[in-house]
C-alpha positions, 0 to 999 in steps of 0.5 A: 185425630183422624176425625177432626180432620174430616170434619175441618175438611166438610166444614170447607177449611184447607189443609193449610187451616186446618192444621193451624187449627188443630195444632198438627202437622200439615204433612200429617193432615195431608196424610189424612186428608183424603184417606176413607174410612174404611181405608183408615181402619185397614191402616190402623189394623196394619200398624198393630202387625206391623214389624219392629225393628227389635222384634228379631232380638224379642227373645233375648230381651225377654230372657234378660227381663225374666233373669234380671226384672229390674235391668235398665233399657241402658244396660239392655241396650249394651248387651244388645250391643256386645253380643250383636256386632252389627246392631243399628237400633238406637238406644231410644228404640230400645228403650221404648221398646223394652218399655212397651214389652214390659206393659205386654208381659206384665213384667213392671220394675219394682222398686224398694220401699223405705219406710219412715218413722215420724221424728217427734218434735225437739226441745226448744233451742235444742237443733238446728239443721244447715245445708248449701244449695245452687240456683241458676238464675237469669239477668238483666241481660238475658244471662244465666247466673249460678247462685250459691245458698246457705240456708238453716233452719231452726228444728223446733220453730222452723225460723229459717235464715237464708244467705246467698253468694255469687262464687262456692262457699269456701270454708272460711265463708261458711262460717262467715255464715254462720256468724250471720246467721247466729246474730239473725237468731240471737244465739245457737242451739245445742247441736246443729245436722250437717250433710258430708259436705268437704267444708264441714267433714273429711270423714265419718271415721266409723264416728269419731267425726274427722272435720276439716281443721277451719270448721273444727276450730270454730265448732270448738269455738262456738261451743255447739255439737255436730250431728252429721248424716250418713252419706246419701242419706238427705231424709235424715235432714229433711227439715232444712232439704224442705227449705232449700227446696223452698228458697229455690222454688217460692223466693229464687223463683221467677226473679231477675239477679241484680247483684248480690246484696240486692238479692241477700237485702230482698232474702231477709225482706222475704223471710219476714213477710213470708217464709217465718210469717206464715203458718207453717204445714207441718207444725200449724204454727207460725215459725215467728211466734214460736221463735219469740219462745224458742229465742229464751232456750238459745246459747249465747255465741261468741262473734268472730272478733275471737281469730280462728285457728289458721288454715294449715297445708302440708309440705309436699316432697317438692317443697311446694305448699298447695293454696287456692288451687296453686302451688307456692315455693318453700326453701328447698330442705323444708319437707320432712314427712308430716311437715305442716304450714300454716297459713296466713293471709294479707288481703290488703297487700294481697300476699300469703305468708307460710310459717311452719305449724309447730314452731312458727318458723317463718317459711316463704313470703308471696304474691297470691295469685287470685286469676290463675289455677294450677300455677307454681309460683317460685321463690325469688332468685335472691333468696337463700335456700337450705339445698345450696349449704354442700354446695357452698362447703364445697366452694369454701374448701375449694377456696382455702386450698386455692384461692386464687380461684374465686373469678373462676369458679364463679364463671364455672357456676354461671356455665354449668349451673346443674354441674357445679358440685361435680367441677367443684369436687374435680378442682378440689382433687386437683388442689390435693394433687398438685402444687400451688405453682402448678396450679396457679400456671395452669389457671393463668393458662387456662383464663388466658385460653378461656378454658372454663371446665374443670376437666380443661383445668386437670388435663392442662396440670396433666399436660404441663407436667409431661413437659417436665425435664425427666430425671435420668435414673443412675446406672446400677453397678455390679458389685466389685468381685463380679466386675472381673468376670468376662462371659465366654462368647461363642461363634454363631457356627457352633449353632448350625447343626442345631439349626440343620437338625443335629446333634451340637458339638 
């Protein structure tokens, strides 16, 4: 650098030229403009001594890269940290830092080498391989656009089928691609390799495979076995991770998104000018000549004429069933543990319908709510829920011992909507202590008043009767031979020595 610069300068250029020249910064230029030679190599020969920031911390780092040789800069950086309180360094001077301590010292991080073995070739119709993938790409208008991907692949044959979509694959769209991709085909192999993916498995359960109820169902429906690979483990799949890898760099590649259907119309077009045309790397072969043989070993496989099994949701404790990220009312009582809803879907009148799994009892009726997430959605005010049964019971005992009271124990419910059960439960004491005609005097009294409370209604029978005429009690008479006695009567001076403190006479 130092050199092309002199020689700009000789040659007659300007700071200004030269580093537009060069492709360098005019402030570096300039540094070396008028530096002499023997004035750079003093410069150069300062800058190999010269003082680093992290040298005050050299030796704990060494320590921690002899005890640990393969510590990240990240974690050195944060037990520089802890054990320093005041430490300035940033984490990208630690990291180069560290980096070139480890060339000094010799001291490289090793990494552990997996070895493979070579799969041999499968039998015709036997496996294929699916996987999903994302892609962003830009549009006519400058905006970036994420592009969700369904790719198989055929083990033998390497025929590949790609299908793409604008939004997540849900779990009845994967199989929708499926479907897609089997008529492509013609039929279905034996057994097709998944990854851990949430549409197809909810666990590996040590091999007894659990899928999702959807995915199970058309599995069962199709007729094809699963291989699923170990979690983090993408090399056991590594045919249909090479077509992902492939969709994304050759055909999603350099290419404006213009729709969806223009881009899945342009997929096929590719796969068969490119992707299944030409000759494969691995195999020599060309996927779509030995598909003409493979095509005789496929399964044939039902459409998806045939409905699936229905989608099914839990009933949560609150009497809630969880879809599309929303939570939609059942009748209150509906929950007991276990309790499963299955689910069905009305896209034309856009509504879903809950009925119970076991018995097809039907539950609640709603309006889906596609636009929003994380929303409750309740039943309608009108409709009649199990949890209000005691409660009515309660107002029919309430009424055969008193009817009268309809109007009243309707304004009751409307002014204490959360206290019903226990005004209803005080009014119902009142009826069993009390008269008719006590209490019809006390609710004439008490609608008069506009006392509507059942405490108001007690403390008004209370009231009315104290204000009863009592009941004088009979005197009691001695008995006939005691009538004559007479009690002897002292006078009050007899008890005056007493009180003086002497003796009584």
């Amino acid at each position: 650098m130092y050199n092309e610069i002199q020689t700009y300068k000789q040659m007659g250029y300007t700071i200004r030229s030269c580093a537009r020249a060069i492709d360098y910064d005019r402030k570096t230029v300039r540094k070396y403009w008028n530096m002499a030679q023997d004035e750079y190599v003093r410069y150069m020969a300062g800058c190999r001594e010269r003082t680093k920031i992290l040298d005050a911390y050299r030796g704990e780092i060494t320590v921690l890269l002899e005890m640990y040789p393969n510590i990240t800069a990240a974690i050195v950086n944060d037990r520089l940290m802890a054990n320093h309180e005041n430490f300035k360094p940033s984490y990208r001077s630690v990291r180069a830092y560290v980096t070139a301590l480890r060339e000094e010292l010799g001291m490289p991080t090793y990494s552990k080498i997996r070895q493979y073995s070579e799969v041999a070739e499968l039998p015709l119709g036997f496996q294929a391989q699916a996987d999903m993938g994302q892609k962003v790409m830009p549009d006519p208008f400058g905006k970036n656009v994420r592009i969700y991907i369904f790719a198989m692949v055929m083990s033998h044959s390497r025929k590949k089928f790609v299908y793409f979509q604008d939004h997540p694959f849900s779990a009845k769209e994967f199989i929708e691609a499926h479907d897609l991709a089997f008529r492509c085909y013609g039929g279905r192999t034996q057994e097709i390799v998944y990854d851990q993916d949430r549409v197809v498995a909810v666990s590996e359960n040590a091999g007894d495979l659990i899928f999702t109820d959807t995915f199970d169902a058309y599995r069962k429906y199709a007729g094809f076995s699963v291989r699923l690979c170990r979690g983090f483990d993408p090399e056991s799949k590594g045919k249909i991770e090479s077509t992902v890898k492939y969709v994304k760099g050759n055909f999603l590649a350099c290419r404006t998104y213009c729709g969806i259907s223009a881009l899945n119309s342009e997929a096929m077009a590719w796969l068969d000018r490119t992707a299944n045309a030409k000759i494969h790397e691995t195999t020599k072969m060309i996927p779509n000549v030995v598909f003409a043989e493979e095509i005789r070993h496929l399964k044939p496989v039902p459409t998806l004429s045939k409905p699936i099994a229905p989608k099914t949701a839990i009933v949560r404790k609150t009497n809630v069933v969880h879809y599309k990220q929303n939570r939609y009312e059942v009748p209150k009582g509906t929950y007991f543990p276990g309790r499963e809803a299955s689910i069905s879907v009305d896209m034309g009148n856009g509504t879903v319908s809950f009925c119970d799994k076991e018995t097809g009892e039907f539950l609640a009726k709603h309006t889906i709510e596609s636009n929003a997430v994380g929303k409750l959605v309740r039943l309608p005010k009108n409709v009649c829920r199990n949890g209000n049964d005691k409660l009515d019971e309660l107002k029919i005992k309430v009424l055969e011992a008193f009817p009268e009271m309809v109007s009243y124990i309707e304004k009751l419910i409307v002014k204490y909507p959360r206290y019903t059960s226990e005004q209803l439960r005080i009014i119902l004491k009142c009826t069993e202590q009390y008269s008719e005609s006590a209490l019809s005097n006390a609710l004439e009294y008490c609608a008069s008043k506009d006392l509507i409370s059942a405490n108001d209604f007690r403390d008004t029978l209370e009231f009315f009767r104290a204000d009863e005429q009592k009941i004088i009690p009979k005197p009691v008479l001695l008995p006939e031979k005691y009538q004559m006695v007479q009690a002897a009567v002292r006078s009050l001076d007899s008890y005056i020595p007493t009180a003086m403190g002497g003796d009584s006479i």
